[in-house]
C-alpha positions as CSV (number, residue, x, y, z in Angstrom):
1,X,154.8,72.9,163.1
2,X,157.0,75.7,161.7
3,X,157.7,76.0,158.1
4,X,160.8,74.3,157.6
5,X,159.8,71.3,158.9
6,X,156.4,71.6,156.7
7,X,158.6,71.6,154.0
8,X,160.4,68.8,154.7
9,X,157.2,66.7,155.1
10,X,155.9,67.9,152.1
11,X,158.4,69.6,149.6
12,X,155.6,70.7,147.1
13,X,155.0,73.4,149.7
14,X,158.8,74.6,149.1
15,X,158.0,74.9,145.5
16,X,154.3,76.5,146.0
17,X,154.7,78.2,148.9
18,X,152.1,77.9,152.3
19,X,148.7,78.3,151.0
20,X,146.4,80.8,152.0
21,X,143.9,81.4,154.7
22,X,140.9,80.5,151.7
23,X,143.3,78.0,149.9
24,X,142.8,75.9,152.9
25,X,139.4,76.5,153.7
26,X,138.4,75.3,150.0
27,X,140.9,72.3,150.1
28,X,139.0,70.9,153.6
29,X,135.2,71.8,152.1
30,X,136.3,70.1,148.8
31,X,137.4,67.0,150.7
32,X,134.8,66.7,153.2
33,X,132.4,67.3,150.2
34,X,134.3,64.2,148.0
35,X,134.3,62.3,150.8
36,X,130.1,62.3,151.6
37,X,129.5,62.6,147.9
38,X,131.4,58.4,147.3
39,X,129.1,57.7,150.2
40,X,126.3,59.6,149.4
41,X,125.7,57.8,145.9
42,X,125.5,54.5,147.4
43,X,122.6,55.8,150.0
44,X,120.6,57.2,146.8
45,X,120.6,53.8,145.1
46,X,119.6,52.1,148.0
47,X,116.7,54.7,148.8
48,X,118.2,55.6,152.0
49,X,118.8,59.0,151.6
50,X,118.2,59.7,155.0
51,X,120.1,57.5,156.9
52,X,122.6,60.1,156.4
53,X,120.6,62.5,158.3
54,X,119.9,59.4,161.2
55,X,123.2,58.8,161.6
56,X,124.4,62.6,161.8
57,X,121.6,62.7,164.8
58,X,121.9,58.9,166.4
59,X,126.0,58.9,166.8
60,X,125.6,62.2,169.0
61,X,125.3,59.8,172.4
62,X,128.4,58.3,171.1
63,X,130.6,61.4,170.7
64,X,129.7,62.5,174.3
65,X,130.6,59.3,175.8
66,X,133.9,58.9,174.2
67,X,134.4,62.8,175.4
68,X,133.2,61.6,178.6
69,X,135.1,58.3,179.2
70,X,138.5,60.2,177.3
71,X,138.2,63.8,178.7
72,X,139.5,64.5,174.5
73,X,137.8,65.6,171.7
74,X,140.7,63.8,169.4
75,X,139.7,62.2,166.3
76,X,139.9,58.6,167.6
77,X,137.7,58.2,170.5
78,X,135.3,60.1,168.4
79,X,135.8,58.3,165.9
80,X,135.6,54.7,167.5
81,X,132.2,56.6,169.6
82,X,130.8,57.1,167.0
83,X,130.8,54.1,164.3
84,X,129.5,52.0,167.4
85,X,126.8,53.8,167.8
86,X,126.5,54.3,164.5
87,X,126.4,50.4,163.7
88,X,123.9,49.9,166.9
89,X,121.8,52.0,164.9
90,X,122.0,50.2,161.7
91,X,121.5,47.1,163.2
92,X,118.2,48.3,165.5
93,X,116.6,50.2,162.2
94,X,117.3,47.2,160.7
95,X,116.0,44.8,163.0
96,X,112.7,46.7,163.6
97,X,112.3,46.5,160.0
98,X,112.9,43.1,159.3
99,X,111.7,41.2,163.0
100,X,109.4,43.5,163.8
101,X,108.2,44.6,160.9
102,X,107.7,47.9,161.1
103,X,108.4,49.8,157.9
104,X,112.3,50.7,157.1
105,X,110.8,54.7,157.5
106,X,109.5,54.6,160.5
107,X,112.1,51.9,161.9
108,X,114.4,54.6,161.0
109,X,112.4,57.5,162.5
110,X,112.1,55.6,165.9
111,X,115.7,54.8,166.2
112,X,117.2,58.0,165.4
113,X,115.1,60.3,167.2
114,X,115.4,58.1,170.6
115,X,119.0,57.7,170.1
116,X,119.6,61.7,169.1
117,X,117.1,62.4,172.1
118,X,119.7,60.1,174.4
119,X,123.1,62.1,173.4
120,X,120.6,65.3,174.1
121,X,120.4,64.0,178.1
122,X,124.1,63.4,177.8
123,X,125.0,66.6,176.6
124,X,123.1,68.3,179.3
125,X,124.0,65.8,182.1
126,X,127.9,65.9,181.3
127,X,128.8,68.7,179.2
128,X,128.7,71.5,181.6
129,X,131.5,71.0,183.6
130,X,133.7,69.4,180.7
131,X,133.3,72.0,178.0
132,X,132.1,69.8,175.2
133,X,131.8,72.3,172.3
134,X,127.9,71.9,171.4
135,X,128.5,74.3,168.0
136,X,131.4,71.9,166.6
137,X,128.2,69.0,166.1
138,X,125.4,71.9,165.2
139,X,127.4,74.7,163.3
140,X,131.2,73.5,162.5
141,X,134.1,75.8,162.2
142,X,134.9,75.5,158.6
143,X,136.6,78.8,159.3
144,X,138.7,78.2,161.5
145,X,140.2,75.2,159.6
146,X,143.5,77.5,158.8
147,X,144.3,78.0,162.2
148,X,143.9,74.8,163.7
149,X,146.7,72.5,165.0
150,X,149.4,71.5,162.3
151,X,150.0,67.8,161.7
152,X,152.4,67.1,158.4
153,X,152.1,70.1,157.7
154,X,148.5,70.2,157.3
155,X,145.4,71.6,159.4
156,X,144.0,68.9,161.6
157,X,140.8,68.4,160.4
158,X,142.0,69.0,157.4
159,X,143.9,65.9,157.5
160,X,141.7,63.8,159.1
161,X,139.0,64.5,156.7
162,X,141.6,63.7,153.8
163,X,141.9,59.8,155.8
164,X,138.4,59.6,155.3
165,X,138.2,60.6,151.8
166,X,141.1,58.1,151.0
167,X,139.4,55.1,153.6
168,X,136.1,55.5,151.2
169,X,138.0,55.6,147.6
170,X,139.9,52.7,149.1
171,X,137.2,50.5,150.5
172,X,135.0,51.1,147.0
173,X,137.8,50.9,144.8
174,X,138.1,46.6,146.8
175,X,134.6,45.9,146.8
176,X,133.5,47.5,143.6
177,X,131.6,45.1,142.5
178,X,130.1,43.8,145.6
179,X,128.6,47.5,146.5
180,X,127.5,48.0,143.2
181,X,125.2,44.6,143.0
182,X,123.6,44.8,146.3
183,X,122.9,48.3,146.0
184,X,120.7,47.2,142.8
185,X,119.8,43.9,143.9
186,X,120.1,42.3,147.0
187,X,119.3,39.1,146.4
188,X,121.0,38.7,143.3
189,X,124.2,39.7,145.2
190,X,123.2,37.0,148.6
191,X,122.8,34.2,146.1
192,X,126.2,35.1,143.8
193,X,128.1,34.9,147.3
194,X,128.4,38.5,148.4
195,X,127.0,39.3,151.3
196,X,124.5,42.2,150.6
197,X,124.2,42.6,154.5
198,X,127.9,43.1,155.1
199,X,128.1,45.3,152.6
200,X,125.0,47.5,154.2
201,X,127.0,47.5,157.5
202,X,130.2,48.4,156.2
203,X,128.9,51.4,153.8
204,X,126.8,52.5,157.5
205,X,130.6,52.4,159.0
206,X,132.0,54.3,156.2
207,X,128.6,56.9,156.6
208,X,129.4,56.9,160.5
209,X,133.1,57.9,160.3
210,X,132.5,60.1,157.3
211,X,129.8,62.0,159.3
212,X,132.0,62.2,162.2
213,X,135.0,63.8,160.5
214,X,132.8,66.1,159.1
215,X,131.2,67.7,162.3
216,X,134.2,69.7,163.2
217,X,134.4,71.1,159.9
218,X,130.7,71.4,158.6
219,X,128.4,70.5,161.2
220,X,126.2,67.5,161.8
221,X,123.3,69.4,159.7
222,X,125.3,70.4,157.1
223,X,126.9,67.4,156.2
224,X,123.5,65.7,155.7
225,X,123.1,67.9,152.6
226,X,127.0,67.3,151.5
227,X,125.9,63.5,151.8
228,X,123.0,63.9,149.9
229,X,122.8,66.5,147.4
230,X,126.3,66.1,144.9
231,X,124.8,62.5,144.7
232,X,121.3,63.5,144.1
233,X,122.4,65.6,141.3
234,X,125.0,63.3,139.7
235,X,121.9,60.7,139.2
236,X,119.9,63.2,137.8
237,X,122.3,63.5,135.0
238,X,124.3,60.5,134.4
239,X,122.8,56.9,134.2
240,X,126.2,55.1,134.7
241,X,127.0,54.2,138.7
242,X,131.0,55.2,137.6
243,X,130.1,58.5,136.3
244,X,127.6,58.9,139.2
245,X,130.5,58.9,141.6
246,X,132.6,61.0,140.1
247,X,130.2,63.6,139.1
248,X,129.2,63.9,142.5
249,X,132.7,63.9,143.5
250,X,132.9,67.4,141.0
251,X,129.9,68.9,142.0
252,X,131.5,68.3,145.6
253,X,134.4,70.1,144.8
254,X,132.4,72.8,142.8
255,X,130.0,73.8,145.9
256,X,133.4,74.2,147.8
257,X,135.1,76.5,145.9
258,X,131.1,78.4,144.7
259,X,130.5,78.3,148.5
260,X,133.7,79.6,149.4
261,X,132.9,83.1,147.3
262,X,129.2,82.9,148.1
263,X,130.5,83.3,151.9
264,X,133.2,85.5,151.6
265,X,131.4,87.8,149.2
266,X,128.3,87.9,151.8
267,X,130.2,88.2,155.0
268,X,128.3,84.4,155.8
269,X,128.6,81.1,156.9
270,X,131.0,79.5,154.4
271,X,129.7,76.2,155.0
272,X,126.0,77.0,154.7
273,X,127.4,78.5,151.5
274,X,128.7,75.8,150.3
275,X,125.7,73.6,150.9
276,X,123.4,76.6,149.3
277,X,126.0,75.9,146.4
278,X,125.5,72.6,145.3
279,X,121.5,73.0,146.0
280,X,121.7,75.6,143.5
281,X,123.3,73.1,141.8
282,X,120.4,70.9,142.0
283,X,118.2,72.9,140.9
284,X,119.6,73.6,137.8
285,X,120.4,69.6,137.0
286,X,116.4,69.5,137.9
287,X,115.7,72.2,135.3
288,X,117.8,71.3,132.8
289,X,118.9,67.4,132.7
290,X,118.7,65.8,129.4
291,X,116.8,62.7,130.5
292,X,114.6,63.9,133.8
293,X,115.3,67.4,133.1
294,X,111.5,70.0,133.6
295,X,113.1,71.8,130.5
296,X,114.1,68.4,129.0
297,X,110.5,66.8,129.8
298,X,109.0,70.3,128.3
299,X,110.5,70.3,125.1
300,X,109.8,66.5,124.6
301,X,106.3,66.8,125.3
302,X,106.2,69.9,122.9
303,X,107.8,68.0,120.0
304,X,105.7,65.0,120.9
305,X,102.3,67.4,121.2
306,X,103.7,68.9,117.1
307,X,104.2,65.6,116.0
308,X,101.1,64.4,116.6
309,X,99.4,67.6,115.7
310,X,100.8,67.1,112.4
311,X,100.4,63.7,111.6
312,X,96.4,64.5,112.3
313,X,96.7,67.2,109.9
314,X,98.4,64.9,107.5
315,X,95.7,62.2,107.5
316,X,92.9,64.5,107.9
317,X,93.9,66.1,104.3
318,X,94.2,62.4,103.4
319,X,91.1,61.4,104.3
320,X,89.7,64.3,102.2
321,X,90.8,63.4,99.2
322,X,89.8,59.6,99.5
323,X,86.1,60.6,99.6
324,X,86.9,62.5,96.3
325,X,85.2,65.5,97.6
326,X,86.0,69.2,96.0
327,X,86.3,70.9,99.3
328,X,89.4,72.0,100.5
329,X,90.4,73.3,103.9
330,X,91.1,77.0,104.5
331,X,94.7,77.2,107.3
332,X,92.5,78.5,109.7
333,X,89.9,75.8,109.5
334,X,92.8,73.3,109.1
335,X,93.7,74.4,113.0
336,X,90.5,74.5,114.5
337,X,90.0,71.0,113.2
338,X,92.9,69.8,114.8
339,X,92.5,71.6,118.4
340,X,92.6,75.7,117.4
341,X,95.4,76.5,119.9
342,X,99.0,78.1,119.0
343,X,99.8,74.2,118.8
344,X,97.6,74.0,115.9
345,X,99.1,76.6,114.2
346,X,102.8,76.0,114.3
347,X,102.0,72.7,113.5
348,X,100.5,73.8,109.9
349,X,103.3,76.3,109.8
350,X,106.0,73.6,110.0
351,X,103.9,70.8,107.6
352,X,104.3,74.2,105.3
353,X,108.0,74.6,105.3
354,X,108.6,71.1,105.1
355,X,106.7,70.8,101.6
356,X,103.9,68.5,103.1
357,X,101.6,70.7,102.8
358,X,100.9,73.6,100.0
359,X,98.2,76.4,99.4
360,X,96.2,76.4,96.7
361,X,94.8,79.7,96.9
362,X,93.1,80.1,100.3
363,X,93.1,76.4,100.8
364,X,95.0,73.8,101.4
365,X,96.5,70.8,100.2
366,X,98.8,67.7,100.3
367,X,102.1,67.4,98.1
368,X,103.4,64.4,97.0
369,X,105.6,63.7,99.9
370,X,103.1,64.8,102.1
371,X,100.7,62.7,100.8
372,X,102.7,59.3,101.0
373,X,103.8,60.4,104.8
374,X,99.6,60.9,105.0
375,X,99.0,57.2,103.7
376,X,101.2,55.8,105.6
377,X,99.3,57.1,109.0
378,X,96.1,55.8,107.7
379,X,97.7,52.8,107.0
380,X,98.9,52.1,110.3
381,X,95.5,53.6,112.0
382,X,93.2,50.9,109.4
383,X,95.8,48.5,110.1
384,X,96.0,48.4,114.1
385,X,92.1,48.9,114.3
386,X,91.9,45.4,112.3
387,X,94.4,43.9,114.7
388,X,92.2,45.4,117.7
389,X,88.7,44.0,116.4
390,X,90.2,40.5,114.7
391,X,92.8,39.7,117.9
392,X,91.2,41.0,120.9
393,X,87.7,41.4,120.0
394,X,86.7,44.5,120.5
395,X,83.7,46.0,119.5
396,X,83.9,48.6,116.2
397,X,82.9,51.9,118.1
398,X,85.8,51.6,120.8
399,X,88.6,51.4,118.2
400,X,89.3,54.5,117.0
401,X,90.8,56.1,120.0
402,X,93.5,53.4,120.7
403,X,93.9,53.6,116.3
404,X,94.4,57.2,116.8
405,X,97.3,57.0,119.8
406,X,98.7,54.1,118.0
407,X,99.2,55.2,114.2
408,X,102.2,57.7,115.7
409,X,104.6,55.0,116.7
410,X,104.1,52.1,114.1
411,X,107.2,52.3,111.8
412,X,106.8,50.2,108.2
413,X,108.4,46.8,110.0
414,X,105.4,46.6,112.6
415,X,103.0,47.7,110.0
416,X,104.5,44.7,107.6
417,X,104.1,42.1,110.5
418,X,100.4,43.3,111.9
419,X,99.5,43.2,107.4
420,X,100.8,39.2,107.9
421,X,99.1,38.3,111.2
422,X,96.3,39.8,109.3
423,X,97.0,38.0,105.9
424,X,97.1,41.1,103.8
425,X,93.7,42.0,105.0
426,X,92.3,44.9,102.2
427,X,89.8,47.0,104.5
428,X,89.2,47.8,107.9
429,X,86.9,46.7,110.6
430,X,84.5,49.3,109.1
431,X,85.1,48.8,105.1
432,X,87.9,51.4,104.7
433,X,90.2,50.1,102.6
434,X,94.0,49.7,104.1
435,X,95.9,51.9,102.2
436,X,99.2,49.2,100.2
C-alpha cells in the first residue's frame, strides 16, 4: 500500500509522518508483549505457568496441518489450526488429571511433549516440498516486521498481533469478574453460577491464538517468556489483580522498547533482547519488591533481629536493678550478654541515641524512658508465662523460651486482656512479681 492511500486509512500518519524502521519494530514487540502479559497474569494465578510453554509446543501439529490442508501460511488457517489443537490439549491435560488422575504436571508433561513430538513428524513428513518456514515457529522475524506486507497501512503481523491484543482486553474487560473468581476460587465461582470450566477453556483459546500470532514475530520460545515473565513480575510487586494487569502490560512495553536498544546496540537478536529485558526486569522486582523483595526481606529481618536485640538489652538492665544489686554492666559486657556480634553492638548504640540507655562512667544504665519501655517487656514476658502454665499447663522449665519470643509482640491491649483472664494475677509462675 503506497503512502497516500496509508494516509487516507489512517490520517495521524499525514500529521506524524511513516514511522521508522525501529518505530515499528518496538510498536509490534510492545503489542505482542501486552498482549501475553493480560494472558499471562491469569496463568500465574491459576499456577499454570507453563501451559504457556505446552501450548507454544502442542499447537505445532496444528499449524502444519492448516499449512498442509491450505497450502497458506495466512493468519486464519493458522489461527483456526491452531486453537483446535490448542483446546484438544486443554481438554486431554485436563482429562488425564481429573479421570485419570494423574497429577495436572505430569498430565501436562504427557500431552505436550506427545503432541509437540506429532507436529515434529509432520514437519518432516510435509514440510519439504511445501517450504513451511521452520524459523518463523523457533526463532521469529521480529526484524523483518517493517518490511512485511502492508495492510491499513500497517505491517501484517503487526496488525494481526494488534487483533489479538484488542480480542484479550475485550474478552477480560466482559468477563471480569468471572475470570477473576475462578482464577482464585473455582468452586466458589461453579456454585455463584459462573462456570469456572468455561472460563479455563476460553482463557486456553485466548493463550492459543495469542501464542500463535506471536510465532511470526517472536518465536514459539520466546513468547513463553513474554507470557510469563511481565506477569511474574507485576505479582511480585502489586497485590491487586487490576494493577497486576496493567503493570505487566508496562513491563511489556518496557522490555520492548529496553530490548529494542539492547539488540541494536549489540548487533543481536532483538527479540531475545527483549525477553533478556524484562528478565532483567525480574530480577530486580525479586531484589528489590517491597513485600517479597530479598532486599525487602533483608532489611525486615535486620530491623526485626535490632528490635529484639534491644528489647533483651532493655529487660536485662531491668532485671538488674530489680534484684537491687550494685553491679552494673560495662557496653562491652552489655553485647556479649546479648549475643557479642555487630548486632549486639549497634543495638546498644541505637538504645544510646534514643536516651534508653545512659553511661555512668564505664557502665551502664536505664533512663527513665528506658526504664518504663524495660517494664513493660517483663511485664508482658511474666504475664504470657502465667497464661502458658495457668491455660495450657505447661510445666515451669519450658516457659521461658515461648515468654521470651512472645514479650516482642504483646502491645498494652493484649497485655490488659491476658492481666483479666488472669484476674490481675501479682507474680509469675516462678514468684516474680508482674511488673503494674
Amino acid at each position: 500500500m503506497n503512502l497516500t492511500l496509508q494516509t487516507a486509512a489512517f490520517p495521524l500518519l499525514a500529521a506524524i509522518g511513516e514511522p521508522s524502521v525501529g518505530t515499528w519494530i518496538v510498536l509490534t514487540g510492545a503489542a505482542v508483549n501486552v498482549a501475553c502479559a493480560l494472558v499471562g497474569c491469569f496463568l500465574i494465578l491459576r499456577k499454570m505457568s507453563m501451559m504457556g510453554d505446552a501450548l507454544s509446543h502442542a499447537v505445532l501439529p496444528g499449524l502444519v496441518v492448516a499449512f498442509v490442508l491450505t497450502g497458506s501460511r495466512s493468519i486464519v488457517p493458522m489461527f483456526v489450526g491452531a486453537v483446535v489443537v490448542g483446546l484438544l490439549t486443554t481438554f486431554l491435560t485436563q482429562t488425564l488429571h481429573q479421570y485419570a488422575r494423574v497429577p495436572s504436571d505430569a498430565s501436562m508433561g504427557i500431552v505436550f511433549t506427545a503432541m509437540f513430538a506429532l507436529g515434529v513428524v509432520l514437519v518432516k513428513k510435509f514440510t519439504g516440498g511445501l517450504h513451511f518456514d521452520i524459523g518463523c515457529v523457533y526463532e521469529g522475524a521480529l526484524e523483518l516486521v517493517p518490511f512485511a506486507d502492508r495492510v491499513w497501512g500497517l505491517p501484517r503481523p503487526l496488525l494481526s498481533t494488534l487483533v489479538v491484543l484488542v480480542v484479550n482486553l475485550f474478552t477480560l474487560a466482559m468477563f471480569w469478574k468471572e475470570f477473576k473468581l475462578s482464577s482464585f476460587d473455582a468452586a466458589l465461582a461453579t456454585t455463584m453460577g459462573f462456570s469456572a470450566t468455561a472460563m479455563h477453556y476460553l482463557l486456553m483459546t485466548l493463550v492459543s491464538i495469542t501464542t500463535v500470532a506471536s510465532f511470526e514475530v517472536v518465536g514459539a520460545i520466546l513468547v513463553v517468556a513474554m507470557l510469563i515473565i511481565p506477569a511474574s513480575t507485576a505479582h511480585l510487586l502489586v497485590d491487586r489483580l487490576g494493577w497486576m494487569v496493567v503493570l505487566a502490560a508496562v513491563i511489556g512495553v518496557a522490555a520492548a522498547v529496553l530490548g529494542y536498544w539492547g539488540g541494536v546496540y549489540w548487533d543481536t537478536s532483538i527479540s531475545g533482547m527483549m525477553t533478556v529485558a524484562a528478565g532483567g526486569m525480574y530480577a530486580l522486582a525479586v531484589l528489590a519488591s517491597p513485600k517479597y523483595g530479598v532486599v525487602s526481606n533483608l532489611v525486615r529481618n535486620l530491623r526485626m533481629s535490632l528490635l529484639v536485640l534491644r528489647d533483651d538489652v532493655l529487660a536485662m538492665l531491668y532485671r538488674l536493678e530489680e534484684l537491687q544489686s550494685s553491679e552494673r554492666l560495662s557496653a562491652q559486657e552489655v553485647t556479649t550478654a546479648v549475643g557479642g556480634n555487630w548486632l549486639a553492638t549497634v543495638a546498644v548504640k541505637q538504645l544510646q541515641r534514643a536516651e534508653r540507655i545512659e553511661a555512668a562512667g564505664d557502665r551502664l544504665q536505664l533512663t527513665d524512658s528506658g526504664r518504663e519501655a524495660a517494664r513493660q517487656l517483663v511485664r508482658s514476658h511474666r504475664l504470657w508465662e502465667a497464661y502458658l502454665v495457668e491455660y495450657l499447663g505447661m510445666p515451669l522449665d519450658h516457659v521461658h523460651e515461648p515468654a521470651n519470643r512472645v514479650e516482642h509482640y504483646l502491645d498494652a491491649g493484649i497485655q490488659q486482656q491476658i492481666a483479666e483472664e488472669l484476674h490481675s494475677a501479682s507474680q509469675d509462675p516462678h514468684g516474680r512479681e508482674i511488673p503494674d
